[in-house]
C-alpha positions as CSV (number, residue, x, y, z in Angstrom):
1,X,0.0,0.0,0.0
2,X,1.4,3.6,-0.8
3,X,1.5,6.7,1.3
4,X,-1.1,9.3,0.5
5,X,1.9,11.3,-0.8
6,X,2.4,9.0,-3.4
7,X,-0.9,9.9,-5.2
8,X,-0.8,13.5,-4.7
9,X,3.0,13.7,-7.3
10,X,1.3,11.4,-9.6
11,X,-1.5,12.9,-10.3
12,X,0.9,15.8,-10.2
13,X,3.4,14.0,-12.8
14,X,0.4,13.3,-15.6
15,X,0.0,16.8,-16.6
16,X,4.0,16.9,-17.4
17,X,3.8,13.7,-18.9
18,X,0.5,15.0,-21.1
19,X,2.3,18.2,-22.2
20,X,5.6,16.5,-23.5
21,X,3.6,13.7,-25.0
22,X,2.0,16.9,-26.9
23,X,5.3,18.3,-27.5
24,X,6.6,15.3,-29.2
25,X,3.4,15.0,-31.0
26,X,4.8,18.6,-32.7
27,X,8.5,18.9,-32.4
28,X,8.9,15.1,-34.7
29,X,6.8,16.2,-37.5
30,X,8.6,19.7,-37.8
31,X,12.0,17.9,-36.9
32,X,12.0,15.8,-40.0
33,X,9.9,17.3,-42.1
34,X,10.6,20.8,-42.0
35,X,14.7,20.8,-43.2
36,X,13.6,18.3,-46.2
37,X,11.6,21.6,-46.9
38,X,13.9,24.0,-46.8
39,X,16.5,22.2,-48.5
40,X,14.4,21.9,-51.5
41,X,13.7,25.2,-51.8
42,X,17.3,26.2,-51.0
43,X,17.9,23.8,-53.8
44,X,15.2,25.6,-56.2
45,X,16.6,28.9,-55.2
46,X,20.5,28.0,-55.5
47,X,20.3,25.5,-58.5
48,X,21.8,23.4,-56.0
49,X,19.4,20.3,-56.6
50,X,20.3,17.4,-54.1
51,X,22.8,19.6,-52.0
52,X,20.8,20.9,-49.6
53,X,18.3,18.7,-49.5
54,X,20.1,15.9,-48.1
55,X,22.6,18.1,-45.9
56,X,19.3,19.3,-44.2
57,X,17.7,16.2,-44.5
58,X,20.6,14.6,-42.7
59,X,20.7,17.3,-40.0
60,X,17.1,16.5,-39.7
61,X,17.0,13.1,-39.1
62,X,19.8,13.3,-36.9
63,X,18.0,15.5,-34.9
64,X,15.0,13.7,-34.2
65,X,16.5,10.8,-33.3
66,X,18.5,12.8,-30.6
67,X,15.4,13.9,-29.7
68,X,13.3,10.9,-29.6
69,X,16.5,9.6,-27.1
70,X,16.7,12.2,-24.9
71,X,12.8,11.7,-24.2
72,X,13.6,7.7,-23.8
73,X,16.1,8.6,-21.3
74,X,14.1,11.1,-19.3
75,X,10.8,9.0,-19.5
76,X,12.8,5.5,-19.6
């Protein structure tokens, strides 16, 4: 059986758990997405075709997988 203080930081802890489940929800989409976006157009601007794209889209990935493992490791 837990102490009543037990319940009181849970229920305190599923707010914080509800706003970085939204923040993840956000930040991976515009993580990956968003420099495969900009590259092309950096591309389309700079007659630059795949340069930028995969540059950014490499930064990008990388990115969100250091993301996704600093959540792991704070939710792990």
């Amino acid at each position: 059986m837990r102490p009543p203080d037990d319940s009181k930081t849970e229920d305190a802890a599923t707010p914080a758990r509800m706003l970085a489940s939204a923040g993840l929800a956000l930040s991976m989409p515009l993580t990956l997405v968003g420099p495969f976006v900009v590259g092309y157009w950096l591309d389309w601007r700079l007659q630059t075709t795949p340069l930028c794209f995969a540059l950014l889209g490499v930064a990008g990935l990388v990115s969100g997988g250091r993301l996704l493992y600093r959540l792991w490791r704070q939710f792990g």
